[in-house]
C-alpha positions in Angstrom: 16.1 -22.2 -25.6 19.4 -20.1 -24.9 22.0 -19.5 -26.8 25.4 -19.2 -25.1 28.8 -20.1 -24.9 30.0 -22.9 -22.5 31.2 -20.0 -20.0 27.6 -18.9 -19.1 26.7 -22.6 -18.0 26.1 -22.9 -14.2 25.8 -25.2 -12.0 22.1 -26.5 -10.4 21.5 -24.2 -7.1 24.3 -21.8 -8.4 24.2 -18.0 -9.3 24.9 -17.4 -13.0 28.9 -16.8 -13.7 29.8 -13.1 -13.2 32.9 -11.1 -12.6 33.3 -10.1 -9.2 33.7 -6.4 -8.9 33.0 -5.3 -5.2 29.1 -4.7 -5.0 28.6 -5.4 -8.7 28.5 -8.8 -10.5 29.7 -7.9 -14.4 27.8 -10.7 -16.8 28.0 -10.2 -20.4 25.5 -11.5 -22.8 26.7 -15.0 -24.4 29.3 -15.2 -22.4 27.7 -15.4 -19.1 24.2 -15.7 -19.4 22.1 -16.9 -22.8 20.8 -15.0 -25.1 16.5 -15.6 -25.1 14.7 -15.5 -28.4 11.1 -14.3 -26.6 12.4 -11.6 -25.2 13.9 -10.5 -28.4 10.6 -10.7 -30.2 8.8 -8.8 -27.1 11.7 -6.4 -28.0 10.8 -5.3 -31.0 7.1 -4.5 -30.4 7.6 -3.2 -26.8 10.3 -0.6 -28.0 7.7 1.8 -29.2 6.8 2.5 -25.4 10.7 3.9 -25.2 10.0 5.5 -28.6 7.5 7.4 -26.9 9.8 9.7 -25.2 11.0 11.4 -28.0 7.5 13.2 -28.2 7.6 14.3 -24.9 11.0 15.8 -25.7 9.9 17.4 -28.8 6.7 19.0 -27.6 8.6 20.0 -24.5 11.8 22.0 -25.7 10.7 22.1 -29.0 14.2 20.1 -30.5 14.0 17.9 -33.7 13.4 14.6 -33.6 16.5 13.5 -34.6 17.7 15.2 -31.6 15.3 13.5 -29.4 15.7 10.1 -30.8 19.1 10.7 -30.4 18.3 11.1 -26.6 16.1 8.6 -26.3 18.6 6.0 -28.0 21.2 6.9 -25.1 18.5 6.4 -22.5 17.9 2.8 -23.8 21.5 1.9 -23.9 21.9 2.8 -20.3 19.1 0.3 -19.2 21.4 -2.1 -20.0 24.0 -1.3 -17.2 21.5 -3.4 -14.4 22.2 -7.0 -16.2 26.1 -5.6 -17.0 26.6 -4.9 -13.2 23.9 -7.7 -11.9 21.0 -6.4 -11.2 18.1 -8.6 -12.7 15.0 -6.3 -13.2 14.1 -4.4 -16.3 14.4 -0.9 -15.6 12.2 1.9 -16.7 10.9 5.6 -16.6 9.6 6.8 -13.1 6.2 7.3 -14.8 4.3 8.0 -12.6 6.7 11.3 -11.5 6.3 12.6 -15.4 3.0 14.6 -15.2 4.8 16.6 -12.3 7.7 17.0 -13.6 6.3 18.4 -16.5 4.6 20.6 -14.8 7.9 21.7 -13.3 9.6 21.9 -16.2 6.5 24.1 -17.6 7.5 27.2 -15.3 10.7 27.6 -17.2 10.5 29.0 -20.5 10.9 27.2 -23.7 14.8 26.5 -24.2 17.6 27.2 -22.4 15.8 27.9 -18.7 14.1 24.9 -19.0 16.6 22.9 -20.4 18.9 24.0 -17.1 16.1 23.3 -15.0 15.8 19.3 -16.6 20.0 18.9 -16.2 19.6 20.1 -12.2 16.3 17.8 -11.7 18.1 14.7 -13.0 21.6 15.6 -11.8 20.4 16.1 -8.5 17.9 13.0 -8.4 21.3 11.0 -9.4 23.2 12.4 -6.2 19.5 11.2 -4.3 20.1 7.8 -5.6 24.0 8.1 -4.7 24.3 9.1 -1.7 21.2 7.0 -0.3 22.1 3.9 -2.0 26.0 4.2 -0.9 25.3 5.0 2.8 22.1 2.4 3.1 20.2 5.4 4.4 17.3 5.1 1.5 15.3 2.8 3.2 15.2 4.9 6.2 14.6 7.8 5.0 11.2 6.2 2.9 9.9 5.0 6.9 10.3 8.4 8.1 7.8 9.7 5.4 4.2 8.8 6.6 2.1 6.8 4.7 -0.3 9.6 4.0 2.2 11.8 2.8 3.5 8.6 0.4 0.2 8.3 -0.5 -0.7 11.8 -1.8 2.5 12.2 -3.6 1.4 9.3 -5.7 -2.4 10.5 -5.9 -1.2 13.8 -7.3 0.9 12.3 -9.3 -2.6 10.4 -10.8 -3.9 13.5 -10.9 -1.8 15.7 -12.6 -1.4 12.5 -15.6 -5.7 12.4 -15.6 -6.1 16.5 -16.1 -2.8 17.6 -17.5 -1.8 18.2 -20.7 -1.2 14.7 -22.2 -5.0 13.6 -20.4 -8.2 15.7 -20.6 -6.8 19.0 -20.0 -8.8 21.4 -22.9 -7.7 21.6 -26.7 -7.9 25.3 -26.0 -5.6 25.2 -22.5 -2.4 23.3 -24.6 -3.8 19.9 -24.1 -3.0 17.2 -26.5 -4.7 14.0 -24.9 -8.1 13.0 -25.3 -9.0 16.5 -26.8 -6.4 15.7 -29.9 -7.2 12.3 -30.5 -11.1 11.2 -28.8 -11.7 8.1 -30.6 -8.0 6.5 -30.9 -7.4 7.2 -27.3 -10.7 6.1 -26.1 -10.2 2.7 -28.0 -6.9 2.4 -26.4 -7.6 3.2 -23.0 -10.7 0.8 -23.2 -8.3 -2.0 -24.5 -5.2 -0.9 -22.2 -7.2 -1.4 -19.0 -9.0 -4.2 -19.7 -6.0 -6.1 -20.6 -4.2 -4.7 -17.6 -6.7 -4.0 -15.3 -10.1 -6.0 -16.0 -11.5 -8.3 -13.4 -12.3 -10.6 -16.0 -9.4 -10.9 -17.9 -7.4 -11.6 -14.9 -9.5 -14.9 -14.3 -9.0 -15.4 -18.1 -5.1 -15.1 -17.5 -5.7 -17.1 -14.5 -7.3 -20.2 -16.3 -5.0 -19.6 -19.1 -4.9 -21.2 -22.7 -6.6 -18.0 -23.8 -5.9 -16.7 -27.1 -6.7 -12.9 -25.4 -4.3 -14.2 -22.7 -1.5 -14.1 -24.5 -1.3 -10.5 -25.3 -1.0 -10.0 -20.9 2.5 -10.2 -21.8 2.6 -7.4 -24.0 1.6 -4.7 -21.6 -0.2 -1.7 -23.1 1.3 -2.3 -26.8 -1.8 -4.3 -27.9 -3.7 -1.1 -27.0 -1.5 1.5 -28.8 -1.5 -1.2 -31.7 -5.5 -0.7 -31.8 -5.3 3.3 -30.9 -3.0 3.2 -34.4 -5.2 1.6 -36.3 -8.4 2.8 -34.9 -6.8 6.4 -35.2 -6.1 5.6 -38.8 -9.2 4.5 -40.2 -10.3 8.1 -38.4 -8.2 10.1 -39.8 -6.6 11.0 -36.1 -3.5 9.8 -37.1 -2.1 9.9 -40.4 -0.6 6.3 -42.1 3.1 5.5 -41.6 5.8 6.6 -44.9 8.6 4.7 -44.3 11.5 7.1 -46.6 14.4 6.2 -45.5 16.1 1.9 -44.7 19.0 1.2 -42.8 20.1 2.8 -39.7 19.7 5.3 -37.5 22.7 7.6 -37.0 23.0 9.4 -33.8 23.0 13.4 -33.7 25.5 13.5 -31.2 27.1 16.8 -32.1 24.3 18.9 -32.4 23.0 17.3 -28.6 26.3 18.4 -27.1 25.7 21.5 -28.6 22.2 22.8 -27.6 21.0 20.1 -25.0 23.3 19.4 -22.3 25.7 20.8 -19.8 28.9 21.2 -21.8 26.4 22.5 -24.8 24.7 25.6 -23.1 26.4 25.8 -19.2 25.8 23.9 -16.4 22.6 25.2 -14.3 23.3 27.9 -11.1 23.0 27.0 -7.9 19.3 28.6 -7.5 18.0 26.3 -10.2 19.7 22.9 -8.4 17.5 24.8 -5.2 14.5 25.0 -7.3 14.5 21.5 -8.3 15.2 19.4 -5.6 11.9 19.1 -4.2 10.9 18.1 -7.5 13.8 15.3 -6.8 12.5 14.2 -3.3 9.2 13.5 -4.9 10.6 11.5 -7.7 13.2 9.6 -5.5 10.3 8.4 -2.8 8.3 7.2 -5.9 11.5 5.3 -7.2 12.1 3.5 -4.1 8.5 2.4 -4.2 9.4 0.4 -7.4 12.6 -0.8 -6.3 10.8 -2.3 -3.9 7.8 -3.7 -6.1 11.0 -4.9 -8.4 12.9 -6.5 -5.3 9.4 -8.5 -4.8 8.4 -9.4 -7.8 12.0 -11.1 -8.7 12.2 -12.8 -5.2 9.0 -14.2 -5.7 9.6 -15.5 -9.4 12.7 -17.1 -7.5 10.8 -19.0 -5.5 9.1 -21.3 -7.8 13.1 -22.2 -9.1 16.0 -24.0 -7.1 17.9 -24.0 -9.8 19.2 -20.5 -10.1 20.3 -18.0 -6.6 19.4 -14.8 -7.6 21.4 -11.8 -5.9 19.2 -8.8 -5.6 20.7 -6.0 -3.4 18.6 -2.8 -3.6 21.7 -0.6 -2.9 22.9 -1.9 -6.1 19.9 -0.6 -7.8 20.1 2.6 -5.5 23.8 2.9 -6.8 22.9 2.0 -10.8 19.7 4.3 -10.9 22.0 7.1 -9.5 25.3 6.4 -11.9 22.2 6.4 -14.8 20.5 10.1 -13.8 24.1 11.5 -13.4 25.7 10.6 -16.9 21.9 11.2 -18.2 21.5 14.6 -16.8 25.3 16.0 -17.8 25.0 14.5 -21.5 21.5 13.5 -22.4 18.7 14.9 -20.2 15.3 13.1 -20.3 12.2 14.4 -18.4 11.0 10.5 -18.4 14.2 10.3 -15.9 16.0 7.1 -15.1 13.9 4.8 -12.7 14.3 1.8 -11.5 11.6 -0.6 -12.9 9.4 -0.9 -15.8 7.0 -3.1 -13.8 4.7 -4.6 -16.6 8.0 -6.0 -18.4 9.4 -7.2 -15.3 6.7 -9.0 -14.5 6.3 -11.0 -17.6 9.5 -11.9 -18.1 9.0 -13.0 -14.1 6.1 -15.1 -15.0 7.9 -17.0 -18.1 10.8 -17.9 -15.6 8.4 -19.2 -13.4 8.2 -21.5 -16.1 11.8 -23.6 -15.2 14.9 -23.8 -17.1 13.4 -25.1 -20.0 11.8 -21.7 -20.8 14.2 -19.5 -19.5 17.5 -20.8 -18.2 18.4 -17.3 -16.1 16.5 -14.6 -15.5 19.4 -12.2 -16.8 19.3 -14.1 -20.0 15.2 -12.6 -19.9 16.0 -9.2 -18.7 19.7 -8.7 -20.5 18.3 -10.1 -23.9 14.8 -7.9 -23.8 16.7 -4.8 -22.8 19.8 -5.3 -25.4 17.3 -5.6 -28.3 15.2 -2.7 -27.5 17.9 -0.3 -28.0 19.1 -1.7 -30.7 15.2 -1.5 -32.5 16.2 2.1 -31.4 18.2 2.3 -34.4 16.3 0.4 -37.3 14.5 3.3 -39.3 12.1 1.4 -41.0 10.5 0.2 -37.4 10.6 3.8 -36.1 9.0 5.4 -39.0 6.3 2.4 -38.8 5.6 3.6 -35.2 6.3 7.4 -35.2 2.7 8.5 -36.1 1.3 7.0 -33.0 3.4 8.7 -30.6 2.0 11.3 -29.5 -1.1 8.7 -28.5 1.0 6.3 -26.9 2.2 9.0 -24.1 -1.3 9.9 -23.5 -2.0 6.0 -23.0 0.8 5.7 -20.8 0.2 8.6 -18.2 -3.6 7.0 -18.4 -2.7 3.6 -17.6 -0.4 5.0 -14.7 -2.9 7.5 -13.5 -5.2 4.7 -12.7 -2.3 2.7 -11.2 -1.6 5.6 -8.8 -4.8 6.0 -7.9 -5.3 2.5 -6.3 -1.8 2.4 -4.8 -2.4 5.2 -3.2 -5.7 4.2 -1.7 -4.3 1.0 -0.2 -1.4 3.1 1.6 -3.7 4.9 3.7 -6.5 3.3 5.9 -7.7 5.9 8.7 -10.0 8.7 7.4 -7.3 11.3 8.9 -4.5 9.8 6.7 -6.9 9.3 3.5 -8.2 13.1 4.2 -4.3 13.9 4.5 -3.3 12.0 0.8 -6.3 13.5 -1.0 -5.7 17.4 -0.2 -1.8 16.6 -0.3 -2.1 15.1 -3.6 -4.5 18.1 -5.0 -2.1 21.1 -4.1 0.6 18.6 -5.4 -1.0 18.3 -8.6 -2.1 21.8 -8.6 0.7 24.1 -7.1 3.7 21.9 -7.8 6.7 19.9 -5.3 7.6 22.5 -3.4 3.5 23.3 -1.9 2.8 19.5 -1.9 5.6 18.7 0.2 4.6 21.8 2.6 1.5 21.1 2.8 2.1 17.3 3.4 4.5 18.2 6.8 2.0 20.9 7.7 -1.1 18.5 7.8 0.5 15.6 9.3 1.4 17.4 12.7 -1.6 19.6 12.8 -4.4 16.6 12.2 -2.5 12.9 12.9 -0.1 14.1 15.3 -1.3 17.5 17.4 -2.5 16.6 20.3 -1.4 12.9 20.6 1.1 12.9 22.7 -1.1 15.4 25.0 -4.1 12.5 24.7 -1.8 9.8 25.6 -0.6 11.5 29.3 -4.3 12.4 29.9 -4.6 8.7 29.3 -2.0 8.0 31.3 -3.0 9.9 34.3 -6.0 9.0 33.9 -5.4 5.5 35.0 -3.2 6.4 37.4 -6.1 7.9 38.9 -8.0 4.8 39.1 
């Protein structure tokens, strides 16, 4: 059931009332789409995957966590800009992007350097999703990529999350994965993929009715849950102190004084250089999800004629873009601003597959779900409840997307030239950084898929001219 005003009532067949602006369609919660009590209750146990950012920024640049919550809290609140200008999917990190642009970020030292180097990345990933998005150009440029050079991009970025420093890179080389804590993240990486990933439990979800079934809709939380308790009992993670109720305020002075643009100087020119081969790789693994995000509403769509869903990816080009450039000038985050937090969007998908009676709009899913997280942002008791398990919950995250990049990018490529291609391409990625894997790609594409081709195809030609 959804709670709204009379103004968020549409006709059958109709799109939900909006304010026409040009390309964007403004809706506001209540008064033009409902207001979903599920999603609010996913909201306040999927927040902690958000949460989880702030330890990345912490181990990072080494700020308080104050600081980084404060961050992270802006971060949430601009998710919410896709239902406010009408774009339906739930937005997300580019996850898979974050081992490598660690690893970027890691060649800067710790503060200021690298803190430039994160307000270029992001700044100039925004102008990516600008200037693609306005012109229409994004999907072309994407087809001019080859699939093998798509596809190693997204094996190294499986690579780098599987032996970096939040996987099984070595206590003694910085690592703070699986050598930190073996047991808690071994229980949750059993629990994560089998409710993700498992053969089994997707005929179980299938069948349905399932008491196990009904935590598909919570992602990977079920498996941080059990990595917290697990880690617990242990002694891997130490047991929540909740000291202060109320509210969180935000730090917003002290951000705009050490962590962004107007704080410590806006990056040179050599640094935006620097990172924008960083950007390409993040932007061509964006417009992968918007994609995936495109498909997965369409589809949900589908199975209802009782709502006409606009989805436009320029818009999300556009939003993604407007996000990363008021992100990287005020609150920097390496998770960057991507366009689709797939396992969300997909449940909230599958309960509007539902009809009406579950979920009268899809914006009342997505806009509910993403208005409450941020706001679970701010309760201090449910942050303190959660801040132990952290650190584990990143770790779970790149694991789950490592394995997720690794069988995308297997089903990009099908000749043993293009698969050869994807795995050295995403090695040196992985390895050497942007910059090499990009090289590399270009350099191996002409010399083995496309040297000698063109030459074949006139010997061919002659050939039968000869006969």
């Amino acid at each position: 059931m959804a709670f709204m005003l009379p103004t968020a009532r549409r006709k059958h067949g109709e799109e939900q009332p909006y304010i026409p602006m040009g390309l964007f369609k403004i809706r506001l919660p209540f008064i033009h789409y409902g207001v979903e009590l599920p999603e609010i209750i996913q909201a306040i146990f999927m927040f902690v995957t958000g949460l989880a950012a702030t330890a990345f920024l912490q181990d990072m640049f080494g700020i308080s966590f104050e600081v980084a919550l404060t961050i992270v809290l802006f971060h949430e609140i601009t998710y919410c800009l896709h239902q406010l200008f009408g774009d339906p999917i739930i937005a997300g990190w580019i996850t898979p992007a974050i081992p490598l642009t660690i690893g970027f970020l890691s060649k800067y030292a710790m503060g200021v350097d690298r803190i430039e180097a994160l307000i270029a990345l992001q700044v100039t990933l925004g102008l990516l999703f600008l200037l693609l998005g306005v012109t229409g150009l994004a999907k072309k440029l994407i087809d001019v990529v080859p699939n093998s050079m798509k596809a190693g991009i997204i094996l190294g970025a499986g690579i780098a999350a599987v032996t970096g420093k939040y996987g099984f890179l070595p206590l003694a080389s910085g690592g703070v994965g699986f050598a930190k804590y073996p047991i808690s993240m071994s229980v949750g990486i059993v629990i994560a993929f089998f409710l993700l990933y498992a053969l089994g439990f997707k005929q179980m979800k299938e069948k349905g009715g399932s008491v196990i079934a009904a935590f598909a809709k919570y992602g990977m939380v079920p498996g941080i849950i059990s990595a917290m308790i697990i880690g617990m009992i242990v002694g891997e993670v130490p047991i929540p102190v909740i000291t202060e109720w109320g509210f969180f305020v935000p730090h917003i002075g002290e951000v705009f004084q050490t962590f962004n643009a107007f704080g410590i100087g806006f990056p040179s020119i050599s640094i935006f250089i620097a990172a924008l081969p960083m950007a390409i790789v993040a932007y061509i693994i964006a417009f992968g999800d918007i994609v995936i995000g495109q498909t997965i509403i369409e589809k949900a769509n589908e199975f209802r004629d009782d709502e006409d869903i606009d989805m436009n990816p320029n818009r999300t080009n556009i939003l993604c873009g407007i996000r990363n450039m008021i992100e990287g000038v005020f609150f920097p985050t390496l998770t960057l601003a991507g366009p689709l937090w797939a396992a969300m969007t997909v449940s909230i998908a599958e309960r509007y597959k539902q009809g009406r009676q579950a979920m009268d709009s899809i914006f009342g899913g997505s806009g509910t779900f993403n208005i409450v997280k941020w706001m679970c942002v701010l309760s201090l008791p449910l942050v303190a409840c959660f801040r132990p398990i952290l650190p584990i919950a990143i770790a779970l995250t790149i694991m789950v997307q490592g394995f997720a990049c690794f069988y995308i990018a297997m089903q990009m490529v099908d000749t043993k030239e293009e698969q050869g291609v994807a795995g050295v391409v995403g090695a040196i990625l992985a390895i050497g950084g942007p910059i090499y894997g990009l090289v590399s790609g270009i350099v191996l594409y002409i010399v083995v898929q496309r040297l000698g081709v063109s030459g074949q195809k006139i010997t061919n030609q002659v050939d039968r001219i000869a006969k």
